[in-house]
C-alpha positions in Angstrom: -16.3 -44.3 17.9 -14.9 -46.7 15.4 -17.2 -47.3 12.5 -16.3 -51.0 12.1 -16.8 -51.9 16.3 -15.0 -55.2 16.4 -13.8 -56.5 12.7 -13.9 -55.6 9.0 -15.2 -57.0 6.1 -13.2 -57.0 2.7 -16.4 -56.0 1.0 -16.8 -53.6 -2.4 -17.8 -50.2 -0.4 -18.0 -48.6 -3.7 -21.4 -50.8 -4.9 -24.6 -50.4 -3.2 -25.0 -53.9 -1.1 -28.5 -55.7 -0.2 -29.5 -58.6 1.3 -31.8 -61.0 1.5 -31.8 -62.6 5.5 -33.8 -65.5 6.0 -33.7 -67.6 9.0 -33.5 -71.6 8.6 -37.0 -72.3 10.8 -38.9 -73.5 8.1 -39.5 -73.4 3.9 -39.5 -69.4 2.5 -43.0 -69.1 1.1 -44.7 -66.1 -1.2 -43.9 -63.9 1.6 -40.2 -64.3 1.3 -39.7 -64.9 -2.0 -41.3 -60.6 -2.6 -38.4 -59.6 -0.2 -36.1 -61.9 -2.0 -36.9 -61.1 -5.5 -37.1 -57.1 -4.3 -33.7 -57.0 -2.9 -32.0 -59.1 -6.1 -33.9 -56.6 -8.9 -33.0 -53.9 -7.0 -29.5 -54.5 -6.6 -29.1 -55.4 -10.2 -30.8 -52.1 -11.3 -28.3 -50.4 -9.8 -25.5 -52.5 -10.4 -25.5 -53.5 -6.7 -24.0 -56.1 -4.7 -26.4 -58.9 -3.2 -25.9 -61.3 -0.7 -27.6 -63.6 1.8 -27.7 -64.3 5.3 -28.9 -67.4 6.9 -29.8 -65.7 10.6 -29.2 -68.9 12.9 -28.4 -67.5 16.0 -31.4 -69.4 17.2 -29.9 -73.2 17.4 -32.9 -75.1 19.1 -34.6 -73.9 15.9 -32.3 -73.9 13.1 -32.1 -76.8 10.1 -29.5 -77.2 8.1 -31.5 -78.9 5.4 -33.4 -75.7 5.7 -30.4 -74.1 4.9 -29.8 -76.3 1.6 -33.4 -75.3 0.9 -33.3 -71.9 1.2 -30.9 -71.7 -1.1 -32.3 -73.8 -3.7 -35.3 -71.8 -4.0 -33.5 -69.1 -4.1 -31.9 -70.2 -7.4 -34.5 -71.6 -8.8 -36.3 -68.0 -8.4 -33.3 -66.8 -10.9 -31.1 -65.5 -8.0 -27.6 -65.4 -8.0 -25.8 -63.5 -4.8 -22.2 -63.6 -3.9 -20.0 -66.2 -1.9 -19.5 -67.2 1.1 -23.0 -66.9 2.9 -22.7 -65.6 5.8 -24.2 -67.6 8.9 -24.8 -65.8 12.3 -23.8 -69.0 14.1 -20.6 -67.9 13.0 -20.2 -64.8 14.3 -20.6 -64.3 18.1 -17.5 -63.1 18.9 -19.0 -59.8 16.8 -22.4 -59.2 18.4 -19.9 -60.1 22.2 -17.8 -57.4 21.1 -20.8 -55.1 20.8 -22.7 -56.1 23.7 -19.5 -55.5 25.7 -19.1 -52.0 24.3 -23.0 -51.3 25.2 -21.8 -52.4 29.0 -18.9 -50.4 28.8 -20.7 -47.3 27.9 -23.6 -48.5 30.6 -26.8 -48.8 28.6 -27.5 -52.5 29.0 -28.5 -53.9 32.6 -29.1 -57.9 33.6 -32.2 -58.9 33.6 -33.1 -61.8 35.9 -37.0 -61.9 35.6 -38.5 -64.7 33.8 -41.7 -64.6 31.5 -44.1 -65.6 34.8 -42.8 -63.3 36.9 -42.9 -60.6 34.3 -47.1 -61.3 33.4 -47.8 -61.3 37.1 -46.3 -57.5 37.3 -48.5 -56.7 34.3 -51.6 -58.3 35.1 -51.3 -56.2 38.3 -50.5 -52.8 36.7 -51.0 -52.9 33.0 -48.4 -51.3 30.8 -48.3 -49.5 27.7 -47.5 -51.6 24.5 -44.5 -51.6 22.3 -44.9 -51.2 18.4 -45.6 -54.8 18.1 -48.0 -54.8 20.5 -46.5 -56.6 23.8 -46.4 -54.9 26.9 -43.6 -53.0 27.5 -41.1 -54.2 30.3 -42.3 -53.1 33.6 -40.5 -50.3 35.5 -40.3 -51.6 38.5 -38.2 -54.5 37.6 -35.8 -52.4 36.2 -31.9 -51.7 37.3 -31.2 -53.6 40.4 -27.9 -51.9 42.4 -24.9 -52.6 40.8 -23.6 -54.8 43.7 -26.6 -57.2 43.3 -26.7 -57.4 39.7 -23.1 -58.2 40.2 -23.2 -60.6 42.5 -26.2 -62.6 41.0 -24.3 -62.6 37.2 -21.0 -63.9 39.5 -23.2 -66.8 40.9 -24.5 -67.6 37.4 -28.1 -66.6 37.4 -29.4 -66.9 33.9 -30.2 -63.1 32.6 -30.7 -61.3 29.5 -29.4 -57.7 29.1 -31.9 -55.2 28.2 -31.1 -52.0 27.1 -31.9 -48.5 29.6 -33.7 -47.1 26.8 -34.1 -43.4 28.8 -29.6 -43.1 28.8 -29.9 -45.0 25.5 -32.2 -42.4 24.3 -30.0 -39.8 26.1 -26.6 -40.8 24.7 -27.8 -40.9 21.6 -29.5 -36.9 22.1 -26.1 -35.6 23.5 -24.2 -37.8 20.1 -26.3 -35.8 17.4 -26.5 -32.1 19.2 -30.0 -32.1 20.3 -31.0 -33.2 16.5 -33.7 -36.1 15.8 -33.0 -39.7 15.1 -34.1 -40.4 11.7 -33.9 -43.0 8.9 -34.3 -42.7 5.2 -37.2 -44.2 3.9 -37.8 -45.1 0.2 -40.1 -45.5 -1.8 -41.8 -48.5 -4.5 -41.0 -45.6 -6.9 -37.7 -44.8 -5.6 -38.6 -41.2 -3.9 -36.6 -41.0 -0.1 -38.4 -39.7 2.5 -36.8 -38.8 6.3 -39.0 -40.4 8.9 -38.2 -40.1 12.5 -37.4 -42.4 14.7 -38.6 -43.2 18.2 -37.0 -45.9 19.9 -38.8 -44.8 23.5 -41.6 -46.6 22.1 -40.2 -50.2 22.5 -38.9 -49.4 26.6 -36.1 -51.7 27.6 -36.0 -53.9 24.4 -33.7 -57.1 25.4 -30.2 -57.0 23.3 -28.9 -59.9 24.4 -31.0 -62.9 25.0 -30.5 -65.8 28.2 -29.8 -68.2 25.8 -28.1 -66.9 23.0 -25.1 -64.0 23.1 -27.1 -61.3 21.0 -31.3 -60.8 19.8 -32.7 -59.8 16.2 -32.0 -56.4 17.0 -28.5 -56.4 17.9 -27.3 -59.1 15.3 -29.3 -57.4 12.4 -27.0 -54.3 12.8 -23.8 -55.4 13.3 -23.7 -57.7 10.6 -25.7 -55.1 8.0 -22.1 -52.8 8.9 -19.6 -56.0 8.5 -21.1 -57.0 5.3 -21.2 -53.1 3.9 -25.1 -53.4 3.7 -26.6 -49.8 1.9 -29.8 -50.8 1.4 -32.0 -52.7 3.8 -35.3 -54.2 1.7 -37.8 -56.3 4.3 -41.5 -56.4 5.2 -43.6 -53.2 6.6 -43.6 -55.8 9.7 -40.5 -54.3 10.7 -40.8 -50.9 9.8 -41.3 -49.7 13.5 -38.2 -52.3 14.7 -35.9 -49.3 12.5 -36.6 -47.8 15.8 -34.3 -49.3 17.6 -32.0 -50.4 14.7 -30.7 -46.9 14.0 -30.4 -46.4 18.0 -28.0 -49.1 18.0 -26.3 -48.1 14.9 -25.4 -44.3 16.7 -25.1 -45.9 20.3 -22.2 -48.2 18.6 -20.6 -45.7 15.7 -21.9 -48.0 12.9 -22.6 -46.6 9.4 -27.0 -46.0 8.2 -28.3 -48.2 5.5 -31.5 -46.8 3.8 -34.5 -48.5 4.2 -37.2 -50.1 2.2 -40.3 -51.2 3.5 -42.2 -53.7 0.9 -45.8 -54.5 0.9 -46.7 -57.6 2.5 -48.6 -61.2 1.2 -51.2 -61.9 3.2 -53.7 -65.1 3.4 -57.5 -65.5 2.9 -57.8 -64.9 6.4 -56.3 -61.5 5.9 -52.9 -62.3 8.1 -49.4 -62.0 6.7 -48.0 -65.5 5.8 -45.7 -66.7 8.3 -43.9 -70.2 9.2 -45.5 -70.7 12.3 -49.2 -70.3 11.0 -48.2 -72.9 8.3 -47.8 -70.9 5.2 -46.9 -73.1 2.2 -43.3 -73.5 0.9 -42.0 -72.4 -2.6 -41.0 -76.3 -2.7 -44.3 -77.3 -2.8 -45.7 -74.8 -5.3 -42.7 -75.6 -7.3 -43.8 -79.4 -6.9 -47.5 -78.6 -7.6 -46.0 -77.1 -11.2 -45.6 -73.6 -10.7 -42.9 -71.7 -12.3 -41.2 -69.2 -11.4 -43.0 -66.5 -13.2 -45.7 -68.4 -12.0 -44.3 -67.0 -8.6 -44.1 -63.9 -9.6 -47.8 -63.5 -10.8 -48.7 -64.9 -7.4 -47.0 -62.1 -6.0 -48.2 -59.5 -8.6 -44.3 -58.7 -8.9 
């Protein structure tokens, strides 16, 4: 396996590397500036590297003015992080090249089943839930036959590829001698921990979506190798998603970051703050005449 899959990076392998990923849907609030401001201290008490990436792989939902605001929150917040940014948009050859090794090796299948068709199987036979609560992807519309699958891609039917988590799980078994799939965990106070990993949890988690060439999962990975990520600071919300992030990094010979897992900001309501449930922007604290250690109290950083 090569450790580098489709392209290198001329980055400083010597310096522990973070990064701060945002993607350009909407203003960073409280929530994001934590992981931000994590990442950057972090780095610098170790005399890291930091850098961020604007995740756009999503272009019905991506702003570039977004982008440019991102960014200046970022700086006002006292941030500094290394040039270029790196744009997903920019880099689908990379997560193609991935996605055609995962065919290659026979652990991703097209998926023609659309949302509808999917509920009505699970309304009829209810299915466990992934991590994240959703129902996991029915087995019975698995793997059609080759020859179909084939002949429905050749005639242009609009599919995803999901992964066959049980040979996925399988591979990666047979790759490690029988031993566990783990990550390293660490601490607020700096402490590692192994935890194990169980990516069976998630079933046939899609890798490449219908209308974009990679998902979350796949993109998260490949770039964290091509930019010589170490150390991967985000939310607990994504704590179980290291399931499948460290399959993928075995299944395609890519090198393990350590993890960090922060607290999260939550609202009066008790609900992390999010985007789509209208959490207010840094902007418009900054505008309301909060500073940034204003910020930081918020956050009891």
């Amino acid at each position: 396996m090569s450790p580098h899959l489709a392209d290198t990076h001329l980055a400083d392998t010597q310096r522990p590397a973070f990064r701060f990923a945002p993607s350009p849907n909407g203003p960073l609030h409280l929530g994001h500036a934590l992981s931000a401001l994590i990442g950057f201290e972090r780095a610098q008490a170790v005399g890291g590297r930091f850098l961020v990436r604007i995740e756009d792989i999503d272009a019905g939902r991506t702003r570039d003015d977004h982008v440019d605001a991102i960014l200046r929150d970022l700086a006002w917040l006292g941030m500094a992080w290394e040039e270029p940014v790196l744009r997903q948009s920019t880099r689908f050859h990379a997560y193609d090249a991935a996605a055609r090794r995962l065919l290659d090796d026979d652990l991703l299948y097209p998926c023609f089943a659309n949302r509808s068709q999917i509920n009505a199987v699970i309304a009829n036979c209810p299915n466990p839930r992934d991590p994240d609560g959703a129902p996991m992807f029915p087995a019975v519309l698995r793997r059609l036959s080759r020859a179909d699958a084939a002949d429905r891609v050749a005639r242009g039917e609009p599919h995803a590829l999901r992964l066959d988590m049980p040979r996925a799980v399988a591979t990666v078994r047979e790759t490690l001698n029988g031993a566990p799939l783990t990550f390293t965990e660490i601490s607020n106070e700096g402490a590692s921990q192994s935890q194990t990993a169980r990516p069976e949890r998630w079933g046939d988690v899609v890798i490449v979506r219908k209308e974009t060439p990679a998902s979350y999962h796949l993109a998260v990975v490949v770039d964290d190798a091509f930019q010589g990520i170490t150390h991967v600071t985000r939310g607990q919300d994504l704590f179980a998603a290291t399931d499948i992030h460290r399959l993928l990094q075995v299944l395609l010979g890519l090198p393990e970051p350590v993890y960090h897992h922060h607290r999260l900001i939550v609202g009066p309501d008790g609900q992390k703050l999010s985007k789509s449930a209208g959490a207010g922007g840094l902007a418009d604290l900054q505008a309301a005449g909060l500073t940034p250690a204003g910020i930081r109290a918020r956050i009891a950083l």
